[in-house]
C-alpha positions as CSV (number, residue, x, y, z in Angstrom):
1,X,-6.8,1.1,12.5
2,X,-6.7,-1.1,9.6
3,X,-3.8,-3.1,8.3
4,X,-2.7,-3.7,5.2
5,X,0.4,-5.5,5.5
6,X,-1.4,-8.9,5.6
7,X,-3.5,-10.5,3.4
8,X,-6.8,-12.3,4.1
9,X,-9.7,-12.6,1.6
10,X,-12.1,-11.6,3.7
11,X,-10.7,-8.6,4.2
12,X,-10.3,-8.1,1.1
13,X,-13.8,-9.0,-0.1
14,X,-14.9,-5.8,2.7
15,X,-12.3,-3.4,1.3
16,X,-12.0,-3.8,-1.9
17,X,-11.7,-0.5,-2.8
18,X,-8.5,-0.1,-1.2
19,X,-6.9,-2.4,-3.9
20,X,-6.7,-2.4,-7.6
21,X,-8.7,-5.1,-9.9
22,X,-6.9,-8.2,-10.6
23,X,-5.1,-8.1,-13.7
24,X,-1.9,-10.7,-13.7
25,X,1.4,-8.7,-14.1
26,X,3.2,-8.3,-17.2
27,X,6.8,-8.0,-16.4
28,X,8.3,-5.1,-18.8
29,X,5.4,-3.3,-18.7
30,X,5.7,-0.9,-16.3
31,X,2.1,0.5,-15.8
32,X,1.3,-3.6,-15.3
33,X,4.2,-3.9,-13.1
34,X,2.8,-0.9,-10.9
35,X,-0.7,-1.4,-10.9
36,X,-1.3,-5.4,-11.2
37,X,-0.8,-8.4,-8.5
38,X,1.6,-10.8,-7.7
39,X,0.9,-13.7,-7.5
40,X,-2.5,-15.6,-9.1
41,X,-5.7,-15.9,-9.2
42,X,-4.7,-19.5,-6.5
43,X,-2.5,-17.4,-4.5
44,X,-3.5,-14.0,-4.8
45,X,-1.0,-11.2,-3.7
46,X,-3.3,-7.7,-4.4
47,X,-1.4,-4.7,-5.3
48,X,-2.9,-1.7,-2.7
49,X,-4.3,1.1,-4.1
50,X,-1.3,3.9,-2.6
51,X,-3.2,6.7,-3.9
52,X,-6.5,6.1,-2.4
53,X,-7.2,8.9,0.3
54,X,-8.5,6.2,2.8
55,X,-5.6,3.9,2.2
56,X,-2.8,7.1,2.5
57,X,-4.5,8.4,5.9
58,X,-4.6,4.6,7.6
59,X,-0.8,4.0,6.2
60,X,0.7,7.7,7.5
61,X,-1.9,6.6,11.2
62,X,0.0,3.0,10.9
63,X,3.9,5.0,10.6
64,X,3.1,7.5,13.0
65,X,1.8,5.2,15.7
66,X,5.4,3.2,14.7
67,X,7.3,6.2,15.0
68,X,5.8,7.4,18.5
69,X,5.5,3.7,20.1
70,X,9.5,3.0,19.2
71,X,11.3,6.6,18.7
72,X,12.5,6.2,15.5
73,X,14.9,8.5,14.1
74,X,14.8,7.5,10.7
75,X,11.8,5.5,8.2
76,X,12.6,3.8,4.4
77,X,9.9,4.0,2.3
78,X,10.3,1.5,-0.5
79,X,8.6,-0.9,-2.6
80,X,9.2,-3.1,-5.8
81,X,8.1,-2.1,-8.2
82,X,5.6,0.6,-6.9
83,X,5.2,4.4,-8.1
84,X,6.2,6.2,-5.5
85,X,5.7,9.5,-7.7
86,X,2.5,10.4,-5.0
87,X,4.4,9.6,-2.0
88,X,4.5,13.3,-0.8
89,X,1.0,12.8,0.2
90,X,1.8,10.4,2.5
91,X,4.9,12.5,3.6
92,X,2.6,15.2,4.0
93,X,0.2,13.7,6.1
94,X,3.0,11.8,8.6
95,X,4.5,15.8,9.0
96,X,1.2,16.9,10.1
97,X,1.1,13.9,13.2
């Protein structure tokens, strides 16, 4: 199972597809704001691809293992500021475990 929650540049360099290209957020843009990095090109934060297929099965794999290993009741889903406009696909997936 692959994790996505940390950030090493090797792994990055291997899966890079998971991630969108660099492109330095432009705050009040809001397609920038969802689809750019933090950080720069020093300290590189990558912004995950959430609607890459790949990227939506190991996430739902990650929260169901979470949800089995410590019976939760209840799971928040956020992120700042992501589009979480394709998250049924993820909610979809984590029904079906």
């Amino acid at each position: 199972m692959l994790y996505f929650s940390h950030f090493h540049l090797d792994f990055y360099k291997l899966y890079q597809s998971f991630y969108h290209p660099y492109c330095p957020v432009q705050w009040g843009n809001t397609t920038s704001e969802q689809l750019c990095w933090l950080g720069d090109e020093k300290v590189p934060l990558p912004d995950i691809d959430t609607k890459n297929p790949t990227v939506i099965t190991q996430y739902g794999e990650w929260i169901a293992a979470l949800v089995k290993e410590y019976s939760i009741d209840g799971l928040r889903i956020d992120g700042m500021p992501v589009n979480l406009s394709h998250i049924s696909t993820l909610l979809t997936f984590l029904v079906s475990c």
